[in-house]
Structure formats: structure tokens, C-alpha cells
C-alpha positions as CSV (number, residue, x, y, z in Angstrom):
1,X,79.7,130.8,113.0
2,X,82.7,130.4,110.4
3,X,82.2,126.7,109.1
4,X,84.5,124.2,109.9
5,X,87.3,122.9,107.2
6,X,85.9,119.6,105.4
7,X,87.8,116.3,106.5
8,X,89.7,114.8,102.8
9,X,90.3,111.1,104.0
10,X,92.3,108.6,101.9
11,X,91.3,105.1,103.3
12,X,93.9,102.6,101.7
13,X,92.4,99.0,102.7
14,X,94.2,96.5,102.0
15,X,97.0,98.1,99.8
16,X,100.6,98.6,100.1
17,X,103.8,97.8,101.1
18,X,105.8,99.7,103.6
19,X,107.9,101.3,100.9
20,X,104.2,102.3,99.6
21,X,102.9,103.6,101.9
22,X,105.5,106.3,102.7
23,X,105.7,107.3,99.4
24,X,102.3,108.0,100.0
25,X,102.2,109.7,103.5
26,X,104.5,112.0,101.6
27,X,102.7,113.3,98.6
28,X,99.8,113.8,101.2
29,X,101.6,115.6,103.3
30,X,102.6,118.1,100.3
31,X,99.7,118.4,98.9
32,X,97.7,119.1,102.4
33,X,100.4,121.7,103.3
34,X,100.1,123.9,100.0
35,X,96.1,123.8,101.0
36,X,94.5,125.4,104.4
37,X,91.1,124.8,102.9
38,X,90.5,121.5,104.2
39,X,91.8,119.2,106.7
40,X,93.3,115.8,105.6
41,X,94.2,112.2,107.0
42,X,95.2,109.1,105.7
43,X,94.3,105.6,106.8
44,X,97.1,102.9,105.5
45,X,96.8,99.5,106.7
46,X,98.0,98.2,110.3
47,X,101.7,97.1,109.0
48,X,102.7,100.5,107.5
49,X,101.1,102.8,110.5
50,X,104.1,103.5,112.4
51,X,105.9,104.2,109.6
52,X,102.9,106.8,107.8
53,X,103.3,108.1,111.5
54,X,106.9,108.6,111.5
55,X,106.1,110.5,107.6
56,X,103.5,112.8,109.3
57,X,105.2,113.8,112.5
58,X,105.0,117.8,112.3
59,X,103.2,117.7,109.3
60,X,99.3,119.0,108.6
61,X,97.7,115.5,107.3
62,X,96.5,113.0,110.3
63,X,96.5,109.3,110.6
64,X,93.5,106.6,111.5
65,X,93.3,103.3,111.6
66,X,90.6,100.8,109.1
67,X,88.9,99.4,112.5
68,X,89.7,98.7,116.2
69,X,88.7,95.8,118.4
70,X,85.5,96.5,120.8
71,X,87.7,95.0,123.9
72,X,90.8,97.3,125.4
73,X,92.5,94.2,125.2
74,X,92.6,90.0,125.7
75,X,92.8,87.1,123.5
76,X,92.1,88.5,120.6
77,X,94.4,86.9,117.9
78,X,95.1,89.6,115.1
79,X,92.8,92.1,116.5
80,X,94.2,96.1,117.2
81,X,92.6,97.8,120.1
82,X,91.8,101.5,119.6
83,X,94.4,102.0,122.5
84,X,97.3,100.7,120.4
85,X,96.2,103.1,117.6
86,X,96.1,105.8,119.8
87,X,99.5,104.9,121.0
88,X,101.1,105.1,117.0
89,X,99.7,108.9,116.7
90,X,96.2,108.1,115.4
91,X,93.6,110.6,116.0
92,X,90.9,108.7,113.8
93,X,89.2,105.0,113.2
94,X,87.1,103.9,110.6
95,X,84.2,101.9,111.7
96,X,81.5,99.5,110.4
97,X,82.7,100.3,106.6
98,X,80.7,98.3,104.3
99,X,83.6,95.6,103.7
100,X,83.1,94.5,106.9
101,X,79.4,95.2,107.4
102,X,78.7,92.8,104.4
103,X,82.2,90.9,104.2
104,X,82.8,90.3,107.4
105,X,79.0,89.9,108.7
106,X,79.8,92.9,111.1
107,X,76.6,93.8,113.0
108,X,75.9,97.9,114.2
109,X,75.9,96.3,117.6
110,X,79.2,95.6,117.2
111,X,80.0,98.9,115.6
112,X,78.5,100.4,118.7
113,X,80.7,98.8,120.7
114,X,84.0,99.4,118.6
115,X,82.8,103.1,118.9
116,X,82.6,103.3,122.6
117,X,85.9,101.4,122.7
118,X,87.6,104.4,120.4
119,X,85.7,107.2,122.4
120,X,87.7,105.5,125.8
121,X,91.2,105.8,123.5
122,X,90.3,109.4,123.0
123,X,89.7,108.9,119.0
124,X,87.4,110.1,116.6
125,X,85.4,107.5,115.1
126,X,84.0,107.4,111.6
127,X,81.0,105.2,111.3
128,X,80.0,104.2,107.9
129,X,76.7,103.3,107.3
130,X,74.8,102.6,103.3
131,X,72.6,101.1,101.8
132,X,73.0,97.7,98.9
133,X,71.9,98.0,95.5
134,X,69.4,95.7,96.3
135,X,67.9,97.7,99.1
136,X,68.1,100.7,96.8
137,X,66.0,99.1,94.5
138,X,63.5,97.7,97.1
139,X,62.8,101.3,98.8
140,X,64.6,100.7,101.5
141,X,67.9,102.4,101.6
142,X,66.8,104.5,103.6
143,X,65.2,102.9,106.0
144,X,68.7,100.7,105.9
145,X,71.0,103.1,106.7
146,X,68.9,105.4,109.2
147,X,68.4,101.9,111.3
148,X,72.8,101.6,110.9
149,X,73.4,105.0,112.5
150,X,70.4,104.3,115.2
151,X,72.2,101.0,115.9
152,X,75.7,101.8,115.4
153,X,76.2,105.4,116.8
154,X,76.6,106.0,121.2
155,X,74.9,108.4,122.8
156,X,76.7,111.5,123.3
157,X,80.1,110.0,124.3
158,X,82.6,112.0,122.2
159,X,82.9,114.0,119.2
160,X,82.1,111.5,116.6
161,X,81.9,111.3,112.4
162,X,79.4,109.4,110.1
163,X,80.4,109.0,106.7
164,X,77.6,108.0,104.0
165,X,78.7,105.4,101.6
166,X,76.0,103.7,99.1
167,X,77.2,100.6,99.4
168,X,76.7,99.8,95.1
169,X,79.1,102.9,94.3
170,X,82.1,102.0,96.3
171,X,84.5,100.8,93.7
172,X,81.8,100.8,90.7
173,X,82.9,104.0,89.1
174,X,79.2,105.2,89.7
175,X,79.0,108.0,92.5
176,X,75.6,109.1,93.8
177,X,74.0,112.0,92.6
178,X,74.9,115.6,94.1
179,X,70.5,115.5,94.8
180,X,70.8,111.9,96.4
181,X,73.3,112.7,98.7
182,X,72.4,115.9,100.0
183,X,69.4,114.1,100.2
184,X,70.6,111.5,102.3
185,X,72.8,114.0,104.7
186,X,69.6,115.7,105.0
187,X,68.1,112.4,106.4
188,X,71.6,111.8,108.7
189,X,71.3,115.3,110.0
190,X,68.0,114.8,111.2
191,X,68.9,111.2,112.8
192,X,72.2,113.3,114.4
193,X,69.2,115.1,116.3
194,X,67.0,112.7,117.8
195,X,70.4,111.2,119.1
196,X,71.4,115.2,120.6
197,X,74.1,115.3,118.1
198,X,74.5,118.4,116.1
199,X,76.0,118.2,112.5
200,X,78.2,120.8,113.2
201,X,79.7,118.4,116.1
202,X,79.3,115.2,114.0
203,X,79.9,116.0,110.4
204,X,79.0,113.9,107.5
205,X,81.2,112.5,105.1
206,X,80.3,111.2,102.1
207,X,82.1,108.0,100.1
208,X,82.0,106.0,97.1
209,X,84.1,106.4,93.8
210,X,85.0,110.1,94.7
211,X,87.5,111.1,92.1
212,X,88.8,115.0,91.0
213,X,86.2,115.0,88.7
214,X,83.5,114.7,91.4
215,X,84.9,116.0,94.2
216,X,84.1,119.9,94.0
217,X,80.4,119.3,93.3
218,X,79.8,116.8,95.8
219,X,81.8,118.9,98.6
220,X,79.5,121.8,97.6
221,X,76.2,119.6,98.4
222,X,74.5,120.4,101.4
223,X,75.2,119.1,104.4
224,X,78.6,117.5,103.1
225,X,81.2,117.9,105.4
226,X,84.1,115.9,103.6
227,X,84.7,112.8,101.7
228,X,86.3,109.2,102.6
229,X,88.3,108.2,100.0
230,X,88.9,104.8,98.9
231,X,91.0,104.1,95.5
232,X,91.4,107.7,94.6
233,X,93.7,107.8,97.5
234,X,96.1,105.7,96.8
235,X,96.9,107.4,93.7
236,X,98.8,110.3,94.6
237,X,98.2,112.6,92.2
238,X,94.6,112.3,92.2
239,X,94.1,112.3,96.0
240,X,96.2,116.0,95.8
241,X,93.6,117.2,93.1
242,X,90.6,116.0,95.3
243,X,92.6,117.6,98.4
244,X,92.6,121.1,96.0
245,X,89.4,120.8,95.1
246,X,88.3,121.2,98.8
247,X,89.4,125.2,98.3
């Protein structure tokens, strides 16, 4: 069975204007369509979506949305259903990333029901589980983030995504080990099993100060089936590198 193309996503947060954020849907789009290794998509915040969309139409690179709202709609002041993303192109949605699990007090019940609000929209979702320094420290990261996908991840609804992100290397600089994350996709895999979903149907990402220096070994570690990308991508040039590296 040939192996499916690794996923390169650029999640953007809370950065950039408009303006920005094309210039940025651009480069992307140029970098992903000199390289059929991988497949690529961008996640810019809600305000510049529909313009990144109007950017990608036609193009190779896909667009997601940072979260959705578990209801398909009410009065929800500020909130985005996964329905309204689907509705401005996106295929993907990032859910229970770390800045919310820990900012925002987020709980994996909520993730779980975000999820089965994205898998009704018809999107992918990428559910982010990892572990604290702290935890780390105490033995129980692992124990941490297997209880996250147990908690966060529906049964069989839809073709899903996790992505792995050690909560004390996202924006430190300090990536994990190539060992401790094939480690720790080893782990997922297993957990994707007892829930009767396949790795090759839910790949694993991995996240947490990727950079072009890192990229190429860390896509090479087993059971890696992409990266999630947070300041690396909004720096154009290094996002293209990362995206080349994936060949």
C-alpha cells in the first residue's frame, strides 16, 4: 500500500492582518505547488479566512480553521460553528490545541463535542493532545495525553487527525527528540486501535518548535505522518523549506 503524503500545516494563531495573511496564502501556495511530496494547508485566524480562501481557490494548499463551536449554531457571541468554516472552503479544524486546553480551561469533553460538531460540517478535525513540563517531569505525560485522546477523540465518526504537541516545546525553541516522539506516536497508534481507528485513517502529526532544521528528521520518525506548524509558518521562507523538506 503506497503511503499517503504527510500533511505540512502552518497554524497562524493570533497573527496577521488581512494584508498578511495573503501575502502569506501566497508564498504557500508556491511553495506547495513546486512540491508533490507532501500535502499542505494553512490555518490564518477567522478575519483573514475568506480572503486566504479567495488566495487558494485552484491552488494545491488547503485552509482550516483554529477551533469551531460544539453547537451548529445559537447564542453564541463570538463563537464560529464548524458549518460557517465549511461554508469559506475549509476542509480542516484545529481542536483542543494546548492554548486553549490550558488558556482557555478547555476540557477533552468539550473537544469531543467540537469534534463531532466538525465531523456533521463534513471536516477533518485535528485534535491536539500533550503533555506539561510538569507532567513530564512527574511521569505522567503519558498517562496525560493517552487519557486527552481517550477523552477527546469520537468513535468512528469520520476520518479524523491527532497531532502530538509536548505542551513545554511549543514556542520554547526546544523540540522533542526524534526517539521521544516516535515514541509517543507509537503510544497514539496503539490508542487509535482500541478506539477501531487505524493510523493509516487517522494519521499523527507532530508539533512544537518545528523549524527547517528539524523538519526532515522528525518527518522521517516512525509513525509521523506530518507536522503542525506554529511560528515557522508564518515566516514564509521557512515554512517553504519545511514544505521541501517533506520530499
Amino acid at each position: 500500500m503506497t503511503k499517503a503524503k504527510p500533511l505540512i500545516a502552518g497554524n497562524w494563531k493570533m497573527n496577521g492582518l488581512r494584508a498578511e495573511a495573503v501575502a502569506l496564502a501566497e508564498a504557500a501556495a508556491a511553495a506547495a505547488a513546486a512540491s508533490d511530496a507532501c500535502e499542505v494547508a494553512v490555518f490564518p485566524p477567522f478575519t483573514a479566512l475568506d480572503a486566504v480562501a479567495g488566495v487558494l481557490a485552484g491552488s494545491p494548499v488547503a485552509l482550516g480553521g483554529q477551533d469551531c463551536h460544539e453547537a451548529e449554531a445559537g447564542a453564541y457571541t463570538s463563537c464560529i460553528s464548524a458549518a460557517m468554516l465549511a461554508d469559506l472552503g475549509c476542509r480542516y479544524v484545529i481542536l483542543g490545541h494546548s492554548e486553549r486546553r490550558h488558556g482557555r480551561r478547555e476540557t477533552s469533553e468539550t473537544v469531543y463535542d467540537k469534534a463531532r460538531a466538525a465531523f456533521r460540517a463534513g471536516l477533518i478535525p485535528i485534535v491536539c493532545v500533550g503533555e506539561t513540563r510538569a507532567q513530564r517531569i512527574r511521569g505522567l505525560g503519558d498517562d496525560a495525553v493517552v487519557d486527552q485522546v481517550f477523552g477527546s477523540v469520537p468513535y468512528a465518526e469520520g476520518p479524523m487527525m491527532l497531532a502530538y504537541e509536548p505542551v513545554w516545546a511549543i514556542g520554547t525553541g526546544k523540540a522533542a527528540t526524534v526517539e521521544d516522539i516516535a515514541r509517543m506516536h507509537d503510544i497514539l497508534g496503539g490508542v487509535l486501535d482500541a478506539l477501531e481507528r487505524d493510523c493509516e485513517g487517522s494519521p499523527i502529526l507532530y508539533g512544537g518548535s518545528v523549524s527547517p532544521d528539524n523538519a526532515a528528521d522528525i518527518l522521517a520518525a516512525d509513525g509521523v505522518s506530518g507536522l503542525l506548524i506554529g511560528g515557522a509558518s508564518l515566516d514564509a521562507q521557512a515554512f517553504g523549506e519545511i514544505i521541501r523538506a517533506a520530499g
